[in-house]
N, C-alpha and C positions, 0 to 999 in steps of 0.2 A: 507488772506490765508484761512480763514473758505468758503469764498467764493469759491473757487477755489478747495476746497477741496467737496463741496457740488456738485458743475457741475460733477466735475468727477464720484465721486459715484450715478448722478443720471443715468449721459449716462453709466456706467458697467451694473447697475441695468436697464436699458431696453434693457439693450443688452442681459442681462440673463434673462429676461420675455421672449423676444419673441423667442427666443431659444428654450423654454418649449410648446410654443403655437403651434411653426410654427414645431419644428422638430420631423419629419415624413416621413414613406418611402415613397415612391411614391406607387401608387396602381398596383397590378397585377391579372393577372392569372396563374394558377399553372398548373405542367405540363413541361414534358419536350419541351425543341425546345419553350416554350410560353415566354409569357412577365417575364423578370426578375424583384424582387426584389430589390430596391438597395436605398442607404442612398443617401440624394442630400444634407443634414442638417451639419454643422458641425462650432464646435467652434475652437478657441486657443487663447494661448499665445506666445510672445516675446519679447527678449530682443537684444540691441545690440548698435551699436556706431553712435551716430548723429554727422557730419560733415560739414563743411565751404566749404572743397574740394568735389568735383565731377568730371567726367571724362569729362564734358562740359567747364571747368573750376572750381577757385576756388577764395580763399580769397588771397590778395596783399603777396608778400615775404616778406613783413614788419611785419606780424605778423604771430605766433606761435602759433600752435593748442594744448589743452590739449585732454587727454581723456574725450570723452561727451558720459557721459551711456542714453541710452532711452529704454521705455521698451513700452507695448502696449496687446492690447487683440483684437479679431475679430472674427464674427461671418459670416457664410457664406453660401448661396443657390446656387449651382448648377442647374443649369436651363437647361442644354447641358453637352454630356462626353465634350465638350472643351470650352463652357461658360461657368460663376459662376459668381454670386454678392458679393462682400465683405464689409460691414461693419467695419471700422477701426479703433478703439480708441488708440492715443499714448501720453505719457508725457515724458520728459527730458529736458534735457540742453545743451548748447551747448558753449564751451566756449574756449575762445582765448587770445591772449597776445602781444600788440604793442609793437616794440623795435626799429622802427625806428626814433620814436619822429617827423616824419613829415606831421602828420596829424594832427584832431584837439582835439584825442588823448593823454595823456600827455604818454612818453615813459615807457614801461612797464607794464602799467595798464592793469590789467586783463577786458576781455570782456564778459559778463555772458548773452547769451538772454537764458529764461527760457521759454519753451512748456507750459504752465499749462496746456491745453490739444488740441487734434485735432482730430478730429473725419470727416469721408470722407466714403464715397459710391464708389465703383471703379469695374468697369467690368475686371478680369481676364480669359485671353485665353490661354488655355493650348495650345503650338503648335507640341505635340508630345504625344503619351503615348506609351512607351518603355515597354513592356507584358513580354519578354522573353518566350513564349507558354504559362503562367496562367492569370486565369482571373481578378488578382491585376496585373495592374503595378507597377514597382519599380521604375523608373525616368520617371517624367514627367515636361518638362521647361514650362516655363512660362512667359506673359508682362500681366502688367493693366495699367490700366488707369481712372482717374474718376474724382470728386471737391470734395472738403471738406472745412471746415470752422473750425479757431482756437484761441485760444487768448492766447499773451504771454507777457512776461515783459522783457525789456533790461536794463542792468547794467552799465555802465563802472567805474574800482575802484569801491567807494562809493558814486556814481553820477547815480540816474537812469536819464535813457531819456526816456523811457516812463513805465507806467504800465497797464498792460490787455487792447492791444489794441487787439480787435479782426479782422476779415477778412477773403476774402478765399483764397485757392491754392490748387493746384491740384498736385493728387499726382501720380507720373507714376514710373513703377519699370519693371524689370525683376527678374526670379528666378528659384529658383529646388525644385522638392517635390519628396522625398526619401518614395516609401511608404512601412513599415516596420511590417506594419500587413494591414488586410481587415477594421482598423477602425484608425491606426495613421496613419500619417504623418511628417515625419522631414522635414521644411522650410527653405529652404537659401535665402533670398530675397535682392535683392541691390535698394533702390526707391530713386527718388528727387522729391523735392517736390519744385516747383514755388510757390512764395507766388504772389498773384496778392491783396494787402493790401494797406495802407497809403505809400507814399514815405517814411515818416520815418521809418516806420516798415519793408519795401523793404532793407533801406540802412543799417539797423543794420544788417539782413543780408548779408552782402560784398557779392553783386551780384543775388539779391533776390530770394537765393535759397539753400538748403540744402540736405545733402543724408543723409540716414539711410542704415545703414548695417544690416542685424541681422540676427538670426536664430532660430527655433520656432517650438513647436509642435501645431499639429492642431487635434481633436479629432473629431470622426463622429457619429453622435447622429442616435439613432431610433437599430433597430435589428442587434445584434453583430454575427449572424447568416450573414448577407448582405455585398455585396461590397459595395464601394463608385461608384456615378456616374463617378466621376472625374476619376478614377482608372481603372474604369472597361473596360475590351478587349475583346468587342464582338469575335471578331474573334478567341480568343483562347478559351472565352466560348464555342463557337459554336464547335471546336476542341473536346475539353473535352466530351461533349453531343454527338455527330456523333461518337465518338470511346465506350460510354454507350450506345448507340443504335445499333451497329455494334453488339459488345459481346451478346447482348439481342439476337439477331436474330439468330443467330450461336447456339447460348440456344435453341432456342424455335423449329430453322432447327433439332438439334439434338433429342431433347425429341419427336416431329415427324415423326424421322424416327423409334427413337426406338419403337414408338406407333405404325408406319406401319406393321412392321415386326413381333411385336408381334403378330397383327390381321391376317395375314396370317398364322401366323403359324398355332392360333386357327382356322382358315377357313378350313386349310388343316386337320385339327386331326375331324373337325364337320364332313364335309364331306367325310371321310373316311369310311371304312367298316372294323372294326378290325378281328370282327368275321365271315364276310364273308355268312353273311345271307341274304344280299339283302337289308338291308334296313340302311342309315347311322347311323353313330356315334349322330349324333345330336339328329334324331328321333328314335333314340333304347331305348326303356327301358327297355331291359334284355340285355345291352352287355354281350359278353364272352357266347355265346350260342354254343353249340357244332356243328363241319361243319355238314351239311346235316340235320338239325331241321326245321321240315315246321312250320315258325313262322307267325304271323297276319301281321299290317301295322305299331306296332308300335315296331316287334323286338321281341315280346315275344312268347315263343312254344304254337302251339294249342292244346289244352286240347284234341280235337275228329276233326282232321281236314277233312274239307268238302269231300267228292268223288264230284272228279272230273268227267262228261264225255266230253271224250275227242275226237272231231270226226274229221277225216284226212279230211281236207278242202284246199284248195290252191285259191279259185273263192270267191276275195273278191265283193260284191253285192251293188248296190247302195242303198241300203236300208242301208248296214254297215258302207253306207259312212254316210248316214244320221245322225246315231246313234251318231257316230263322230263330225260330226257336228255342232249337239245341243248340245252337251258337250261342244264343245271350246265356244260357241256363249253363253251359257251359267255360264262359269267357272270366278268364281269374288274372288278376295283377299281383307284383310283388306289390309288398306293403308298403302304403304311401309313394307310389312308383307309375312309371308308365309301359312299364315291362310287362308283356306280355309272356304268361307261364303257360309250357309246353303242352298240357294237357287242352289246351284251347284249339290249338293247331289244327286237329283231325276235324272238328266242324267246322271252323274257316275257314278249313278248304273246300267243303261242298257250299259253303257261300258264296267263295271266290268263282267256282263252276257254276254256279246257278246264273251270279249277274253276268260269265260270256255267253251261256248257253243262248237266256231268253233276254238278253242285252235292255236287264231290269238294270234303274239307277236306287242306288240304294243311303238315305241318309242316317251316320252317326252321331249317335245323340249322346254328351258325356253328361249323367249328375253324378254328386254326390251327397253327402250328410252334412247337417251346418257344425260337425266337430270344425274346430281350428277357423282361420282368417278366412273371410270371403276371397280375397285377392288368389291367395293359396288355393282356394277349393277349383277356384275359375280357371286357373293355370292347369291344374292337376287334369279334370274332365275335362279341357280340350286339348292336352297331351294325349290321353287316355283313346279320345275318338280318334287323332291321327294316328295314334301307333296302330288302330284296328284298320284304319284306311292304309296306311303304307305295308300292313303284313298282306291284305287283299290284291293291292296293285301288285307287287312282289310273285305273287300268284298268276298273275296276268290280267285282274279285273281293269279296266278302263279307268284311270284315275280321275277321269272329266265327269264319269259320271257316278263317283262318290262323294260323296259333302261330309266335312268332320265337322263339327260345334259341338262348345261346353259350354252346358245351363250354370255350372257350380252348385249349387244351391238351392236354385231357385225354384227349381219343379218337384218339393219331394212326392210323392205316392203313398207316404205313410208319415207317421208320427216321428219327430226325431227325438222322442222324449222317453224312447226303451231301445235297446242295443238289437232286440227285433228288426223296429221299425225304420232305423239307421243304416242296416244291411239291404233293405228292400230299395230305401233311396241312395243307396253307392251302386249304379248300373249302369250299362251303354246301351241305348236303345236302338233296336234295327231297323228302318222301316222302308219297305221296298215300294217301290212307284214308277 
């Protein structure tokens, strides 16, 4: 019995080593819609009733079956949501009662083969995982199949016939696995186990073969955070994820629109003229000027404004077209900007003298290239033509009879489809009248 007792505690004890070494999630990456987390590791226990009878057959109607308790532990790797390896250690007994007296049996005698243990390797195939929409299944059936090796003693009455004779058999089953969180398992398992051993060890079995019934928790090692391989339903995962990315996008459509809306409105109050001086809301630094104040380029009243003279001209000259001319050829922004860069200056100022001399009205025209947001582009071009009208008034041109407007867009001149023709339509047009 010491013997017997040492095997079994050595096979539990490597069954709980390598349990500790081996169990671990699988590796991922993070991220939705990426590789999931998931436990492939998992232990248990069970108990249940070892038998004579099987649905294959069973023991002679000559003899009487008692209650046979067996009990058992297993360890297990999931390698596939529908493969796993099971490692299976069991002990019990199995025992019976002749009453016919025509065997070699004396009538009556109880029949005792004792498991001292078995231990078996068996591949289980899940052939279902039942999700209900989450991503634990709750029924999932089950067959294995695999060899094992055991040794055990047979009794009859006070007569052994033999003791610890060992061998293999294989042990095949069907079952249910009830899964009752993201890390148990309840087991209903029904196995027979074929001893393929000595004839005598065959025959103590009546029919060399035995079932086990039983039912069983099975526990899954590694992050209590993670499903089980076995468990897990892509398909409803993917569900849950596709309706957290839906909501997301709906979020982000909305905060969107409400950011559009807001930036129009500002576009509309910048470019506006509250106080009606000629020069906008954006580039005023005296809004609220009273109507009729001859103010500079940037909104504010002139302390001694220029005399104007002012002479009745109608016969624009191609000299004024000139003037025009090197202004536009001339006229350069910072980048993505409504700044006006230095080298510009020197020809808007013979613009700025041209519209006092012959008290020509001059319109600014902003395009650009359809790079970026129409909204963006239309902002930019009639930034772009006010900043050219407020450096002119600044000068001393007449601001009543400058006009700023931005096309954005819409009037290119060339192709917007070469970095050419992109550069031709980002310009402010001058046109004197």
């Amino acid at each position: 019995m010491n013997i017997k007792f040492t095997k079994s505690t050595m096979l539990v004890a490597l069954l709980g080593l390598s349990s500790q070494l081996f169990a671990q999630d699988t590796p991922t990456t993070s991220g939705r819609f990426g590789k999931q987390s998931l436990r492939t590791w998992s232990v248990g226990a069970q108990g249940g009733i070892f038998s004579q009878n099987t649905f294959l057959g069973g023991q002679s109607l000559r003899a009487r079956e008692f209650k046979s308790i067996g009990y058992g532990a297993f360890i297990k790797k999931q390698i596939l949501p529908a493969l796993g390896l099971q490692a299976d250690f069991l002990r019990g007994e199995i025992k019976t009662a002749n009453y016919a007296g025509q065997t070699t049996l004396a009538t009556g005698l109880e029949q005792k083969n004792s498991i001292n243990y078995a231990g078996s390797l068996t591949a289980v195939l899940n052939i279902a995982n039942f999700s209900l929409n989450t991503e634990n299944a709750v029924l999932i059936p089950y067959i294995k199949a695999g060899a094992g090796y055991m040794s055990s003693d047979s009794q009859v009455g006070n007569t052994e016939v033999f003791n610890e004779r060992e061998g293999w058999y294989i042990p095949t089953g069907v079952g249910f696995k009830f899964g009752v969180s993201k890390g148990i398992n309840i087991d209903l398992g029904y196995d027979i186990n074929f001893i393929k051993s000595s004839p005598t060890v065959r025959n103590a079995y009546n029919g060399n073969r035995y079932s086990y019934s039983h039912v069983g928790l099975e526990f899954a090692l590694g992050n209590n955070e993670n499903s089980q391989l076995q468990n897990y339903s892509a398909v409803a995962d993917l569900r849950k994820q596709s309706a957290e990315e839906s909501a997301e996008l709906r979020r982000s459509l909305s905060t969107a629109e409400q950011n559009a809306q807001r930036d129009r409105a500002q576009y509309a109050k910048d470019l506006g003229d509250d106080d009606t001086d000629g020069v906008a809301n954006k580039f005023d630094k005296c809004p609220g000027t009273p109507s009729g104040t001859v103010v500079d380029g940037s909104g504010c009243p002139l302390a001694a404004p220029k005399t104007q003279v002012i002479k009745e001209t109608t016969v624009i000259t191609e000299a004024d077209r000139k003037v025009v001319r090197d202004a536009i050829s001339n006229l350069e922004f910072d980048l993505g900007k409504s700044t006006i860069r230095s080298k510009s200056n020197a020809t808007l100022n013979r613009v700025a003298a041209l519209l006092m001399e012959k008290n020509f009205s001059l319109k600014l025209a902003g395009h650009t290239d359809n790079t970026g947001g129409r909204e963006l582009n239309l902002r930019l071009s009639k930034e772009r033509a006010e900043a050219v009208k407020a450096y002119l008034v600044a000068q001393g041109a007449n601001a009543s009879r400058v006009e700023a407007v931005g096309y954005g867009p819409d009037q290119p001149i060339s192709t917007n489809k070469t970095a050419a023709g992109r550069q031709e339509n980002r310009r402010v047009e001058f046109t004197l009248y």
